[in-house]
C-alpha positions in Angstrom: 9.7 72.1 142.3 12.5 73.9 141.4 13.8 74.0 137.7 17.1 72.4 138.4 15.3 69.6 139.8 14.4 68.8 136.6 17.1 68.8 135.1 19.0 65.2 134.6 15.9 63.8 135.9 14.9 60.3 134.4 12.4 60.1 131.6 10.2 56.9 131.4 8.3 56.0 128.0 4.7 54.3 128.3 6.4 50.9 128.2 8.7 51.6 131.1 11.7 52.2 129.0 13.8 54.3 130.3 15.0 57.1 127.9 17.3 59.4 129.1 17.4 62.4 130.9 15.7 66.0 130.7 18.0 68.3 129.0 16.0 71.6 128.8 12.8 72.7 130.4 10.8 75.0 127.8 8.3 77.6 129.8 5.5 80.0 128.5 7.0 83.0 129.8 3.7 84.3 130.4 2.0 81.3 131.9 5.0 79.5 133.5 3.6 76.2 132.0 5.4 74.2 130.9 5.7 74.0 126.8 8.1 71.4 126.2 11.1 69.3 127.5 14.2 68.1 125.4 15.6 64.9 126.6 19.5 63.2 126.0 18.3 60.1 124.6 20.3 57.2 126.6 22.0 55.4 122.7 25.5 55.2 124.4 28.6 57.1 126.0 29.2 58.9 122.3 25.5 59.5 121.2 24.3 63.2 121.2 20.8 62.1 120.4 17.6 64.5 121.2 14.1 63.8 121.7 12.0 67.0 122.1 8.2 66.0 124.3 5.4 67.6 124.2 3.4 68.7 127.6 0.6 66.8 126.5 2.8 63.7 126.0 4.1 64.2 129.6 2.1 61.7 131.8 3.1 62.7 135.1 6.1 64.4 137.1 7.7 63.0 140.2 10.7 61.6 141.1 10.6 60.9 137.6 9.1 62.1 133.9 6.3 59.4 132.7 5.3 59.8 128.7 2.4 58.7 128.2 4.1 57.8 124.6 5.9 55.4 123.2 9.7 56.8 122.2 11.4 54.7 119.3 14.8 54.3 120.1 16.0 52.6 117.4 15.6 56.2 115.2 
């Protein structure tokens, strides 16, 4: 998988909310793991809220991002 198919790519909470969308990919340069990923939280047309996750809150990677966390939107 290619980086820019990560990018804009829909990020489910463990309660099947859906979040938002990965921002920014965050690698170990000497690994290539994955550190973290920054996701636009999905508060409205205006909001430029951030949530930064993890890798060991990230569930699984598909077609989509699973947490396996619960992300409080009303922060």
């Amino acid at each position: 998988m290619d980086m820019k198919d990560f990018l804009d790519m829909e990020v489910i909470d463990k309660e099947g909310q859906s979040i938002g969308k990965v921002d920014t990919v965050k690698f170990n340069e000497d690994t290539g793991t994955i550190n973290e990923i920054v996701i636009k939280l999905d508060k409205g047309i205006f909001s430029r809220a951030k949530e930064i996750i993890t890798f060991n809150e990230i569930k699984n990677i598909k077609d989509v991002v699973l947490l396996n966390i619960r992300v409080d939107m009303d922060k």
